[in-house]
C-alpha positions in Angstrom: 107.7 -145.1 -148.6 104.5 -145.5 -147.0 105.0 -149.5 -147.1 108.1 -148.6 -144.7 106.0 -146.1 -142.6 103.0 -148.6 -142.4 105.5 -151.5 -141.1 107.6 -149.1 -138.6 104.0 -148.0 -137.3 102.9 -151.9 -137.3 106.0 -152.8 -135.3 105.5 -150.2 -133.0 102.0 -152.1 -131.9 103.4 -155.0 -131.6 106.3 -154.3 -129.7 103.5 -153.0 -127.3 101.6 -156.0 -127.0 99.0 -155.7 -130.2 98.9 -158.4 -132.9 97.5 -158.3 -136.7 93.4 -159.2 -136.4 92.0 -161.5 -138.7 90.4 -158.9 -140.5 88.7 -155.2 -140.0 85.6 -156.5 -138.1 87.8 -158.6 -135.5 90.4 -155.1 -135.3 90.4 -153.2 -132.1 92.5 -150.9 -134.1 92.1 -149.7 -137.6 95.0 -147.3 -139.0 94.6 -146.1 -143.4 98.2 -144.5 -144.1 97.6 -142.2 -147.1 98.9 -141.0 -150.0 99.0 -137.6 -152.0 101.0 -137.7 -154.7 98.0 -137.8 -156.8 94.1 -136.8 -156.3 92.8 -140.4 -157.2 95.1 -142.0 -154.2 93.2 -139.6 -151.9 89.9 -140.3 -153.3 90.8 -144.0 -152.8 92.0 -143.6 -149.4 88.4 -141.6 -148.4 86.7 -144.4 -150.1 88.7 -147.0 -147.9 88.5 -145.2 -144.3 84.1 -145.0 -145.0 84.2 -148.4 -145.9 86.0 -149.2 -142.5 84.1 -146.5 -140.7 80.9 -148.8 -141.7 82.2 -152.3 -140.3 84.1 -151.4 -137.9 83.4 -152.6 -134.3 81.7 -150.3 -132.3 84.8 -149.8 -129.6 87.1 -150.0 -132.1 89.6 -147.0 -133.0 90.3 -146.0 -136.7 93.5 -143.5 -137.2 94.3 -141.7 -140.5 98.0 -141.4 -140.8 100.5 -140.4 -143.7 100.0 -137.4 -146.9 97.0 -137.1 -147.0 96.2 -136.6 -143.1 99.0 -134.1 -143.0 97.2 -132.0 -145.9 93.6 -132.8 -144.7 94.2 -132.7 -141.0 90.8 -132.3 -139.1 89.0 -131.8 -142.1 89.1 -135.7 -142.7 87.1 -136.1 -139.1 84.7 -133.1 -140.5 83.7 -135.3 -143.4 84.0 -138.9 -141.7 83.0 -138.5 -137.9 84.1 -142.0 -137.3 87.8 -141.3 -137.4 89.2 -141.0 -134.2 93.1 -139.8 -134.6 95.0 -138.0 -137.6 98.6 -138.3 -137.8 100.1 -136.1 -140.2 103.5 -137.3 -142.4 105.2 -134.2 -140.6 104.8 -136.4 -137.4 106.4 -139.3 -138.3 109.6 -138.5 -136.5 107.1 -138.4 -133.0 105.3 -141.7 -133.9 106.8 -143.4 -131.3 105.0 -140.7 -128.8 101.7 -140.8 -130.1 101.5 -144.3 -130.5 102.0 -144.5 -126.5 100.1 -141.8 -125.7 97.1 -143.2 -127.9 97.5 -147.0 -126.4 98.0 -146.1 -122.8 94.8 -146.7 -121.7 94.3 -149.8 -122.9 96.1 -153.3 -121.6 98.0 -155.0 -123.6 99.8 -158.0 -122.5 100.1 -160.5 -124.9 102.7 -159.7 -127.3 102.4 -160.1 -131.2 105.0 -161.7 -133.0 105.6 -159.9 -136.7 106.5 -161.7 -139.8 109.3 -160.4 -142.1 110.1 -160.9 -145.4 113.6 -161.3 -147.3 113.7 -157.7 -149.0 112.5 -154.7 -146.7 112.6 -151.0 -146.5 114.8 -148.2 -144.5 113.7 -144.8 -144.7 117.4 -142.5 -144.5 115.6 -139.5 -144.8 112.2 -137.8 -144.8 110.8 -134.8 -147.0 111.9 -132.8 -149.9 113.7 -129.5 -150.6 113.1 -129.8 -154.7 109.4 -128.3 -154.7 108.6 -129.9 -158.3 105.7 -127.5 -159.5 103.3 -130.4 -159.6 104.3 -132.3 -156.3 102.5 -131.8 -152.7 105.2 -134.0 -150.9 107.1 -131.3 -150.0 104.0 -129.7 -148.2 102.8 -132.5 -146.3 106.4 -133.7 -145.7 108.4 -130.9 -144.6 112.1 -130.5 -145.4 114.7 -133.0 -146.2 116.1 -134.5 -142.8 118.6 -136.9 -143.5 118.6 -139.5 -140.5 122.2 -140.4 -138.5 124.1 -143.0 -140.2 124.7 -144.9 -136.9 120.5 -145.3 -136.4 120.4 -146.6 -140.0 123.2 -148.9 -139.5 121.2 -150.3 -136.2 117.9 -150.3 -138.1 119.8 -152.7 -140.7 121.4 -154.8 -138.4 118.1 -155.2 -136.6 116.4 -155.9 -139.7 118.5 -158.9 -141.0 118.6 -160.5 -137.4 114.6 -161.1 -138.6 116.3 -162.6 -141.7 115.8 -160.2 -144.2 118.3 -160.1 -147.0 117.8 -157.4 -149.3 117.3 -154.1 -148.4 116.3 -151.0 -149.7 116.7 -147.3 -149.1 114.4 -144.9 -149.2 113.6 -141.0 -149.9 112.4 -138.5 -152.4 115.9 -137.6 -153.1 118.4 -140.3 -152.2 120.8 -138.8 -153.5 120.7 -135.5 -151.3 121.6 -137.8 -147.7 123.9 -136.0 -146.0 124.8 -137.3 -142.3 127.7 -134.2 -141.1 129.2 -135.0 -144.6 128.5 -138.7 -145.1 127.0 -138.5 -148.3 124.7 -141.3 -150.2 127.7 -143.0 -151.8 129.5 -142.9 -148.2 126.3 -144.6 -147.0 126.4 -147.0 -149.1 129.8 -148.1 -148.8 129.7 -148.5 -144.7 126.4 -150.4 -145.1 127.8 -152.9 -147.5 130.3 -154.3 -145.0 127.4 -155.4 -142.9 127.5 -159.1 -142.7 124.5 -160.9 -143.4 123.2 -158.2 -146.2 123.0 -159.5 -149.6 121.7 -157.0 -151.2 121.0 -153.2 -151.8 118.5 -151.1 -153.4 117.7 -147.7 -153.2 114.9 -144.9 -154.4 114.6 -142.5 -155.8 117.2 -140.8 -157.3 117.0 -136.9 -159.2 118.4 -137.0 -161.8 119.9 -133.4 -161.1 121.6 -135.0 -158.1 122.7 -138.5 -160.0 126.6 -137.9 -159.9 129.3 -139.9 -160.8 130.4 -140.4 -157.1 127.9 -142.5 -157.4 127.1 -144.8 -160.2 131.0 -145.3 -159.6 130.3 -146.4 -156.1 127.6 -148.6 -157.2 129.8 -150.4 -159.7 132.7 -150.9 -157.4 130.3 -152.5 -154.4 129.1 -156.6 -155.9 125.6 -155.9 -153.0 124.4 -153.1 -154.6 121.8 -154.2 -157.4 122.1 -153.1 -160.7 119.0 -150.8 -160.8 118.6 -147.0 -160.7 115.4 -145.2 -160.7 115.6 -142.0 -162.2 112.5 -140.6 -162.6 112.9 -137.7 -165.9 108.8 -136.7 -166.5 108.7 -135.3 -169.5 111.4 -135.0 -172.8 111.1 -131.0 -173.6 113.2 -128.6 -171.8 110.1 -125.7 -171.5 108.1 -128.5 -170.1 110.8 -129.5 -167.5 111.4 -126.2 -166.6 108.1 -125.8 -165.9 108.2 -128.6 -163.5 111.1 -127.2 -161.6 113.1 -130.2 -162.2 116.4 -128.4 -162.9 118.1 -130.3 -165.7 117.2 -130.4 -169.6 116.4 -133.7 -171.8 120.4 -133.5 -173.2 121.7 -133.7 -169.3 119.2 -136.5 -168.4 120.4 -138.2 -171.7 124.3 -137.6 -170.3 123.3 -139.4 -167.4 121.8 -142.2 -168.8 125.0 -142.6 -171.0 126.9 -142.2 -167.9 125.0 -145.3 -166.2 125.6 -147.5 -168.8 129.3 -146.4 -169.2 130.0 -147.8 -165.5 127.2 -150.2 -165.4 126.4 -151.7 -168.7 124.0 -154.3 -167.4 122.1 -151.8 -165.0 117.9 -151.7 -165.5 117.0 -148.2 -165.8 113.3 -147.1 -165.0 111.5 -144.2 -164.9 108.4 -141.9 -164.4 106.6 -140.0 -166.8 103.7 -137.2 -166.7 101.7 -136.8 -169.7 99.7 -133.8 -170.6 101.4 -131.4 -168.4 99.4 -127.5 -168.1 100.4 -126.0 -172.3 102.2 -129.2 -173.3 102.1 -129.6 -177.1 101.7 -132.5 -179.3 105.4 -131.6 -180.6 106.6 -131.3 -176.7 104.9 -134.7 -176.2 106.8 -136.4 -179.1 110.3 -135.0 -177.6 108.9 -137.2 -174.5 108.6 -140.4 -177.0 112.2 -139.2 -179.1 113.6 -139.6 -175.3 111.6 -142.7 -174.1 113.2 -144.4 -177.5 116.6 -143.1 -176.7 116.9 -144.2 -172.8 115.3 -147.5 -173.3 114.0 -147.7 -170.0 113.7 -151.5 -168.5 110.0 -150.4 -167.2 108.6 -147.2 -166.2 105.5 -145.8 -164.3 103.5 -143.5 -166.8 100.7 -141.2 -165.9 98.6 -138.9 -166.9 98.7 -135.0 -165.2 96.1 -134.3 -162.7 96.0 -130.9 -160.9 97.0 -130.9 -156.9 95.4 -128.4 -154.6 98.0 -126.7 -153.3 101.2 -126.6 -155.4 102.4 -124.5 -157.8 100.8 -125.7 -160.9 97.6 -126.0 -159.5 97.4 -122.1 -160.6 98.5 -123.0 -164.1 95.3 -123.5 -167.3 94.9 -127.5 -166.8 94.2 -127.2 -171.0 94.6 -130.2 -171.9 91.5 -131.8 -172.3 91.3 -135.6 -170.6 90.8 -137.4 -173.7 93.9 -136.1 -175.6 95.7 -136.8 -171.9 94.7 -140.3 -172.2 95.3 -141.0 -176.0 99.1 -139.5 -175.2 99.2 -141.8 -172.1 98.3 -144.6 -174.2 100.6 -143.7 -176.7 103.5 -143.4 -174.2 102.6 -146.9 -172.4 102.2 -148.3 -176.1 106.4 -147.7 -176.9 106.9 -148.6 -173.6 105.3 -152.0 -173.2 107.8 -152.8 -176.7 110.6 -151.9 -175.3 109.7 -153.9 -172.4 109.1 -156.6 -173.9 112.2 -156.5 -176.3 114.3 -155.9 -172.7 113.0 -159.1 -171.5 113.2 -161.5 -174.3 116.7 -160.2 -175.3 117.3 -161.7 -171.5 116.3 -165.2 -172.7 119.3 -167.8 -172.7 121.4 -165.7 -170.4 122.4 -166.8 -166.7 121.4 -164.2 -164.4 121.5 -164.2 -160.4 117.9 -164.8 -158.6 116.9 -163.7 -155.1 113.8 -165.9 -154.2 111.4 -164.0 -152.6 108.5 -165.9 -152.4 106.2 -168.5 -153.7 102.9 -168.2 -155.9 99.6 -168.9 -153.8 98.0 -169.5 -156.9 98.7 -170.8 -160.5 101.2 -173.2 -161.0 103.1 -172.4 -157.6 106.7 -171.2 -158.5 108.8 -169.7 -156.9 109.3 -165.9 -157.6 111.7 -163.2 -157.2 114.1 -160.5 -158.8 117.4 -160.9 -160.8 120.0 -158.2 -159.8 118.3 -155.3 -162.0 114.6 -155.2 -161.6 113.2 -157.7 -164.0 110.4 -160.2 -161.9 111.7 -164.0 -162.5 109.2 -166.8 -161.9 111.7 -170.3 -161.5 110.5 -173.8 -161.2 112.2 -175.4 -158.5 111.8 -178.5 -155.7 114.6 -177.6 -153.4 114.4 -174.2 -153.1 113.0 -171.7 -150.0 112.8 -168.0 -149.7 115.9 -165.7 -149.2 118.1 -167.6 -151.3 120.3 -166.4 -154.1 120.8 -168.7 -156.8 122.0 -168.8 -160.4 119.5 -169.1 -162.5 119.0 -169.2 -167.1 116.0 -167.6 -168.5 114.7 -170.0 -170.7 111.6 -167.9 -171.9 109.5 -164.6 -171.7 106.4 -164.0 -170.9 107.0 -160.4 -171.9 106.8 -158.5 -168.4 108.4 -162.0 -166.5 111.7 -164.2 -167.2 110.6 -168.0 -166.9 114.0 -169.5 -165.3 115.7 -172.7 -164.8 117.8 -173.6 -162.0 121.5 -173.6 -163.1 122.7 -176.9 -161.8 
């Protein structure tokens, strides 16, 4: 989400004349969108906007947008003098205003011309209404606002007129867009008659929310990839409860089932916290009997830090850091296996390839995603971004499909 607020933000400027500097010394304008889903994204972000603060050009402006200005506000200024704006997540929806109030008194004439890639992002929606007992999103970014379906439509539209092929959806909840009773599933089936789009992602999806309506949709539309996130955190039901996440182990399980009933070639991924406030060793083992069962394709596995300002930031953090880490090594141990056993089970079969780019280093091939998730690297002369091709994986590198061109 903040890759699809930076590039709305950067097209913004260059509608209005700017274009990208050749680096932060040469930048008239210097903008660090944040993140605070986690303390260590904030202490990198601080870390980044001194750095800039240092180099910068002495006229030059530096803005702090996104979480972490929205949680921080002035304070950020308080401890870094050099920053001259901060643009809270909650003003998003205005950046259009503040972006021409800021500019207007410079004079910018010389329009910038913005490179696009063949897979982008579309926000549909903006904030939360789930209040996980560990998450600050829903602080710093307000309610759930689901945004018109006729907008998004234009915003895709626009989007593959700049040659982008794949696109994908974005919010905390996808699956609680509601446009005056066009639903997710809705939105999915007026999109895919757009010509021109090849392709449809979406994240994230709760798994409290993950209905039939719409894995059905999903298998009765050839765009949409084969691909749910569905993020489940931890495997015991007093842990999950604890969360606020609304749904036990055995329901996430259901739903898993359910995927693979209507889509039994999807990639399933995940997130998991480790060494939640009281979790046990036993209550981190139902975590791994889960993680076994779900054979997720990948999933993003961390460790439990404490937020300032959310509801478990009042429970006993007693778990100490090292057992954290040994159960987070643990977790990412099973993981990387079943990984790796995902992947080479893939090896000999013909799968469909969106080429997405080239390697700038290495041995220069071409890379890009089959209809799941799984990264493909393909060896191929005639080839460019943005096209589709069939492809066999002839090996694994364990995390990557090595593919040949189908002839």
């Amino acid at each position: 989400m903040n890759v699809a607020d930076s590039d709305d933000l950067r097209s913004l400027l260059i509608e209005r004349g700017c274009s990208a500097a050749s680096g932060p010394r040469e930048a008239d304008l210097l903008v660090v969108n944040t993140c605070s889903v986690r303390e260590h994204a904030e202490t990198r972000a601080l870390a980044r906007i001194r750095e800039l603060s240092a180099i910068k050009k002495d006229t030059a402006f530096l803005w702090v947008t996104g979480c972490m200005a929205q949680r921080m506000g002035d304070k950020i200024i308080e401890l870094i003098p050099a920053v001259d704006r901060v643009i809270g997540a909650k003003e998003i929806d205005n950046l259009e205003t503040i972006v021409d109030s800021a500019l207007q008194m410079h004079s910018l004439t010389v329009p910038g011309e913005q490179k696009y890639g063949v897979s982008d992002f579309v926000s549909i929606m903006r904030g939360c209404d789930n209040y996980c007992s560990y998450c600050i999103v829903p602080y710093v970014r307000g309610h759930e606002k689901s945004i018109p379906v006729d907008l998004l439509e234009k915003a895709v539209h626009r989007k593959i007129s700049r040659g982008v092929k794949e696109i994908t959806f974005l919010g905390q909840n996808v699956n609680s867009y509601n446009d005056n009773g066009t639903d997710f599933p809705d939105l999915l089936r007026r999109v895919h008659c757009i010509d021109g789009l090849e392709r449809i992602r979406f994240t994230t999806s709760h798994p409290k929310d993950c209905s039939e309506k719409l894995i059905s949709t999903m298998a009765s539309l050839p765009k949409i990839c084969r691909h749910v996130h569905l993020p489940v955190q931890a495997g015991s039901d007093r842990v999950l409860q604890m969360m606020n996440r609304r749904y036990t182990s055995d329901q996430y399980l259901q739903k898993i089932d359910m995927i693979r009933r209507y889509l039994p070639d999807a990639d399933i991924t995940t997130d998991i916290m480790v060494g939640f406030p009281s979790e046990t060793e036993q209550e981190f083992r139902d975590t791994i009997s889960l993680v076994s069962r779900a054979c997720f394709t990948n999933a993003f596995m961390f460790a439990y830090s404490s937020r300032e300002g959310t509801e478990a930031a009042s429970m006993n953090d007693d778990i100490p850091r090292q057992e954290k880490l040994s159960r987070l090594n643990r977790l990412i141990e099973l993981q990387t296996g079943i990984t790796r056993k995902i992947y080479e089970n893939n090896v000999g079969k013909q799968l469909e390839l969106l080429i997405t780019g080239r390697q700038e280093k290495r041995d220069q091939l071409w890379m890009g995603h089959d209809k799941g998730c799984k990264r493909v690297l393909l060896s191929c002369e005639k080839a460019e971004a943005g096209m589709i091709l069939n492809v066999q994986a002839a090996k694994s590198s364990g995390m990557t499909l090595i593919c040949e061109r189908i002839p």
